[in-house]
N, C-alpha and C positions, 0 to 999 in steps of 0.2 A: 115188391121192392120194400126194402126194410126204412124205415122211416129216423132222419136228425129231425132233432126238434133243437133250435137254438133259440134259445130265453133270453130278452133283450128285453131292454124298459127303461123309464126313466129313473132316475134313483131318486132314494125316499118310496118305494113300493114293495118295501117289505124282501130286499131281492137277497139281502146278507142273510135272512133266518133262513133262505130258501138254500140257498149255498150252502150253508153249513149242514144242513138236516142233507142234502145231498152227498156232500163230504163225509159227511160222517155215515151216513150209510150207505158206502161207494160199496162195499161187498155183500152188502142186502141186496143193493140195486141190481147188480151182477150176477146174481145167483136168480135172481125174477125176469130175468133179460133184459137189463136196462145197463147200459154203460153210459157212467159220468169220468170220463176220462182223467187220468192225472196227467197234466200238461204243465210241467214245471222244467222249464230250460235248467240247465246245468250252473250257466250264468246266476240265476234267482238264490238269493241269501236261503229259500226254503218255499214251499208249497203257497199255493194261494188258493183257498174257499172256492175262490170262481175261477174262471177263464181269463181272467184282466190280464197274466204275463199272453197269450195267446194276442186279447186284444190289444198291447201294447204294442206286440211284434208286427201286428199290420196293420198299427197307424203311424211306425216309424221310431216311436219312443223307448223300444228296447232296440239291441246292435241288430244287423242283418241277418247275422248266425244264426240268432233266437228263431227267426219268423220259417227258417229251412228247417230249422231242428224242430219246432213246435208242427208246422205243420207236416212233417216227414215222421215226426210221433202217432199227431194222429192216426195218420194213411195205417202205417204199422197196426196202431192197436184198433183201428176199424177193420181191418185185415185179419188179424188175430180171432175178433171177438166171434164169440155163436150167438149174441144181444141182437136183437130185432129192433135194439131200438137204443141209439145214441141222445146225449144230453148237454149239451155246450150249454153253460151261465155266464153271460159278464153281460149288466144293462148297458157300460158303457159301447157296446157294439155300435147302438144305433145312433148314437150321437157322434160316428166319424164321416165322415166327409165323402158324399157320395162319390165323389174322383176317385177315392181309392179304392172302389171293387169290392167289398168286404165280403157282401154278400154272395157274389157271383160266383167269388173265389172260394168260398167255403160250398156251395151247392157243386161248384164241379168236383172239388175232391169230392163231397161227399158221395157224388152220383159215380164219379171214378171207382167210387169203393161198394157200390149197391145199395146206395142209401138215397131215399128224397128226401130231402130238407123243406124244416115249415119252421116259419117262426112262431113264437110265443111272448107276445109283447105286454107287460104289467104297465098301467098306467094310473096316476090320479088324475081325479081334475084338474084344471090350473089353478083353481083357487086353492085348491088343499095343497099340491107341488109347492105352491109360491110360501106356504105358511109353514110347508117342511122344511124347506131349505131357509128361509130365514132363520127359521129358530137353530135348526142347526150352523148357522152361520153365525147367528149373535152366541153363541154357547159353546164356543172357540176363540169368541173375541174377532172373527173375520168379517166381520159387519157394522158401521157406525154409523149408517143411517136408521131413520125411524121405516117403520113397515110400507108407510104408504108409500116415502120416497122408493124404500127398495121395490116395492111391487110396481111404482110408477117405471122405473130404469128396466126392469125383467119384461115388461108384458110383450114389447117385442119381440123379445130373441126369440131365434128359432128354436132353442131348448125347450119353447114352449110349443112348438109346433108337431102334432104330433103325426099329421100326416106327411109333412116332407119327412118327418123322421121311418117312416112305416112304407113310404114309397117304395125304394129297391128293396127291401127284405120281401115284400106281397110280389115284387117284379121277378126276383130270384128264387124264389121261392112256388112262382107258378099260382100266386093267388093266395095257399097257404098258409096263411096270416092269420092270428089269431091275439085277438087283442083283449086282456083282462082285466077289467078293471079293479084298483083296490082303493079300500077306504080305511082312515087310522080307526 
């Protein structure tokens, strides 16, 4: 069986250079047997780096239309491809709400089309996560507390959890979970 590997992570782990070096060598990767798919609804003002119009469409944030065309592209061009080996990127995947299937939904097409699917999840620590996104928050101006309150209000969310986040991707995925860790 030919192998998806879908890249998911928490952001802030490096996941836009990863995209873009993807992106931009979508016909290197192609010609090596690696398909990074272009999944750009009709709807979308132009192309996106990652997979985010895909993840948008199936967490409801882009129209209906988006989520049959997006996912009726893929099927197509996993259909098309002679690639042993498909590449889906958007980190925000794993931070949607396990109710909505995400995963499950993407391992049956993908299995529909002779693919197994494994995830590949980037992660920091939570101290390093909590010190990325502040600063990228205060450096936008979206941030007006001092650190420690922001890191007092953060430590519970689940955005810092990284096993309920990595649950259904290793459950959909048959265990196939693979988690990386990165450091700035």
């Amino acid at each position: 069986m030919r192998r998806a590997i879908v890249h998911i992570g928490t952001p802030r782990t490096g996941t836009t250079s990863l995209q873009h070096i993807l992106s931009r060598l979508r016909p290197a990767l192609a010609d090596a047997g690696i398909l990074y798919p272009d999944l750009t609804p009709a709807s979308a003002a132009g192309p996106h780096l990652s997979h985010q119009h895909l993840g948008e469409s199936l967490d409801g944030r882009r129209p209906a239309r988006d989520r049959a065309e997006l996912l009726g592209s893929l099927s197509a061009q996993l259909r098309a491809t002679r690639c042993d080996v498909v590449v889906l990127s958007y980190e925000g995947l794993c931070q949607l709400p396990p109710a909505l299937g995400v995963p499950r939904t993407l391992a049956a097409l993908f299995a529909a089309e002779g693919f197994a699917m494994e995830a590949a999840m980037t992660v920091k620590p939570q101290a390093d996560y909590l010190n990325s996104l502040y600063t990228w928050r205060a450096q936008f101006l979206r941030e007006g507390r001092t650190f420690p309150a922001f890191a007092s209000a953060w430590m519970g969310s689940a955005r810092l959890d990284l096993r309920r986040m990595a649950a259904p991707w290793r459950a959909a995925s048959g265990g196939r979970l693979h988690v990386v860790p990165v450091r700035d």
